[in-house]
N, C-alpha and C positions, 0 to 999 in steps of 0.2 A: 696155463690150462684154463683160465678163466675163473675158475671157480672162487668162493670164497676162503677165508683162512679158517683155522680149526678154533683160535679165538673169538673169531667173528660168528661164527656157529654157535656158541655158547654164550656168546654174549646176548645173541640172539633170540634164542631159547628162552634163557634167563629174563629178561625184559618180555618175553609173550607171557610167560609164566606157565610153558609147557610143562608137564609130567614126565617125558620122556622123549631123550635125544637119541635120534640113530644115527651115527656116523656113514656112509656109504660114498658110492662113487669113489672108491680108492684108487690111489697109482696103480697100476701094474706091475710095477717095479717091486713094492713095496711088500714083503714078505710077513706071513702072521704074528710075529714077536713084532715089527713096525707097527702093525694097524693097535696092538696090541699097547703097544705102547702109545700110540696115540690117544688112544681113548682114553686110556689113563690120566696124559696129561690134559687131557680137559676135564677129567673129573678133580684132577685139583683147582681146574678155574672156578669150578663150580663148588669148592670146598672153598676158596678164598673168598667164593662171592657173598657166603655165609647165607646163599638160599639151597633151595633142594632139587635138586633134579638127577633122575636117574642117566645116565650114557653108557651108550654101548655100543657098539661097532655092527654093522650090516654082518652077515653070515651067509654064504651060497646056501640054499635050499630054506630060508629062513622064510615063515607067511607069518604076516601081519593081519589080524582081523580087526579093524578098527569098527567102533558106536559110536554110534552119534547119540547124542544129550539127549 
């Protein structure tokens, strides 16, 4: 697919020193208890990396309003 791994995403995060990971762009294969479970397991990467960041997985109908500093 191209894309990056779900460890490489977090590891990622982790090193910018983001507040909050959205997981998105998911398989289509992948049914809500998978993504479900994905997300999870990166919240233990991020529970072993002993820093903080919130993860959460993208959601159809979901808006994002982002600020700027």
């Amino acid at each position: 697919w191209g894309h990056g791994s779900l460890s490489a995403a977090v590891a990622l995060a982790l090193d910018a020193e983001v507040k909050r990971l959205v997981l998105f762009h998911h398989d289509p294969a992948h049914d809500d208890e998978m993504i479900d479970q994905m997300a999870e397991n990166a919240r233990k990467l991020v529970a072993a990396s002993g820093k903080t960041l919130q993860v959460e997985a993208a959601r159809e109908g979901t808006e994002m309003t982002l600020a700027s500093r």
